[in-house]
C-alpha positions in Angstrom: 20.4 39.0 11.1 19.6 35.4 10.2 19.8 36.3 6.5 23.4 36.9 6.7 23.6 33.8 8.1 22.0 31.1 6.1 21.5 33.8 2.6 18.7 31.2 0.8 15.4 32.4 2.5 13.8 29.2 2.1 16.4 27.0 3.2 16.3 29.9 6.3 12.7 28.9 6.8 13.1 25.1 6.6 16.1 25.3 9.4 14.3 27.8 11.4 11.3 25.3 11.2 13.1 22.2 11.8 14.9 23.9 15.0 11.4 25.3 16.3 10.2 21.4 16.0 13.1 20.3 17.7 12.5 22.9 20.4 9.0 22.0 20.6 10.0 18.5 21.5 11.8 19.3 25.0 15.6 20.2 23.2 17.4 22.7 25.3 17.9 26.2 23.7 21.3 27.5 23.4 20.4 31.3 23.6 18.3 32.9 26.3 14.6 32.1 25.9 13.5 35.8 27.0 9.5 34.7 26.8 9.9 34.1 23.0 8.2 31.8 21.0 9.9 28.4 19.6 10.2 29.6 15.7 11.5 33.4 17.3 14.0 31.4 19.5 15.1 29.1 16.5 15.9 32.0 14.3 18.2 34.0 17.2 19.6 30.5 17.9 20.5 30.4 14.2 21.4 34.3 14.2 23.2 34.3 17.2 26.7 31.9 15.7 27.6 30.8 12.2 28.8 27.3 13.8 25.0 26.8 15.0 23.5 27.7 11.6 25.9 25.0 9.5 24.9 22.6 11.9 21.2 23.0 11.8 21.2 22.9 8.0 23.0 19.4 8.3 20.4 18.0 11.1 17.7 19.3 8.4 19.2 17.3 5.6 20.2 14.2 7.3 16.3 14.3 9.0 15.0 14.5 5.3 17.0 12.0 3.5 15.9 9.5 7.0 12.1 10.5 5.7 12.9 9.5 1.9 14.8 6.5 2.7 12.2 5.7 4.7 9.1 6.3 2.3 11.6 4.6 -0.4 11.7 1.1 1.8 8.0 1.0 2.7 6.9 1.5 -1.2 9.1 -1.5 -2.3 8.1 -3.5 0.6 4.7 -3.1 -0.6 5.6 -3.7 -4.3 6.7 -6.8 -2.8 3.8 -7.7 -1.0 1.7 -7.2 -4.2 4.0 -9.2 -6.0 3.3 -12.2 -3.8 -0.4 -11.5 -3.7 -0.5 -11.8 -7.6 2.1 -14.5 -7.8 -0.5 -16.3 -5.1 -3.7 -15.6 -6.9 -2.6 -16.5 -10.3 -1.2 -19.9 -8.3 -4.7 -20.8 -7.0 -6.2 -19.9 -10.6 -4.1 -22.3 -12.0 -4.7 -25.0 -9.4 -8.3 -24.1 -9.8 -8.1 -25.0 -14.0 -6.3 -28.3 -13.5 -9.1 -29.1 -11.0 -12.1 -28.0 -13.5 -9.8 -29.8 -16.6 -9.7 -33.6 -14.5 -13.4 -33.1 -13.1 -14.3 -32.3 -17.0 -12.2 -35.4 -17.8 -14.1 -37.8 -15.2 -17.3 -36.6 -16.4 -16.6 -37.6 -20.2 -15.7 -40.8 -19.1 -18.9 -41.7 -17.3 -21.2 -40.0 -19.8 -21.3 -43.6 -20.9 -23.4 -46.3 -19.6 -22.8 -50.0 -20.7 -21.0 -48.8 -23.9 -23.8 -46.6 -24.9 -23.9 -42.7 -24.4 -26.0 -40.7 -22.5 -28.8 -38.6 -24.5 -28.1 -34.7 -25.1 -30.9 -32.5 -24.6 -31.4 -32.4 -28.2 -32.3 -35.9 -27.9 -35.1 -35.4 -25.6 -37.2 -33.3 -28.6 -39.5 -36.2 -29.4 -40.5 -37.0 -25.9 -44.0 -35.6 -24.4 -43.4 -33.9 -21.5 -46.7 -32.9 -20.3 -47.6 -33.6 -16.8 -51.0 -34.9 -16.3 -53.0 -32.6 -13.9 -53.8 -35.7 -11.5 -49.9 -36.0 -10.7 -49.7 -32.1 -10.6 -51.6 -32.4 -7.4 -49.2 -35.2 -6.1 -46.6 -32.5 -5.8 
């Protein structure tokens, strides 16, 4: 009985699974198929010797901790790849305000013509800008 064997049900199913998969790949049983099915053939392979049992528990753990690693080394590779986009944007904002600051800066400097400045738009109050309808037509 496989219970005897591995005595944690659920680390009997999670072996039992992992052996089935395994199986289900193309792996070579080491009992007797007899016309059963992969997870049936896992669990006699696993009932059948302690030795077997001991060593599909440590092909289940070292297959997990590949999967964790794994997921572990893509997250911070992405952490690092958002790192960089950030550090990028905030780059180009910055390049982007020095540009806006010196155009700003070249545009007080000619807002004066021969010494005098240029009228605001609160200068323009007093002038009459009605258009006669004669040059309305012209457009």
């Amino acid at each position: 009985d496989c219970t005897r064997k591995i005595s944690n049900r659920f680390k009997l199913v999670l072996v039992a699974g992992n052996r089935a998969k395994k199986l289900a790949r193309g792996i070579a049983p080491l009992v007797k198929r007899d016309n059963d099915k992969n997870p049936v053939l896992a669990l006699r392979e696993i009932a059948s010797d302690q030795a077997l049992s001991d060593i599909f528990e440590e092909e289940l753990v070292s297959s997990m901790q590949k999967i964790h690693f794994e997921s572990d080394v893509m997250e911070r590779e992405e952490e690092i790849v958002d790192e960089k986009d950030w550090s990028e944007q905030i780059a180009q904002l910055s390049r982007e305000l020095e540009s806006l600051g010196s155009v700003e800066e070249n545009l007080e400097d000619h807002m004066q013509i021969d010494g005098e400045e240029i009228l605001d738009d609160d200068d323009l109050g007093d002038v009459d800008l009605e258009v006669d309808a004669n040059e309305e037509d012209k457009f």
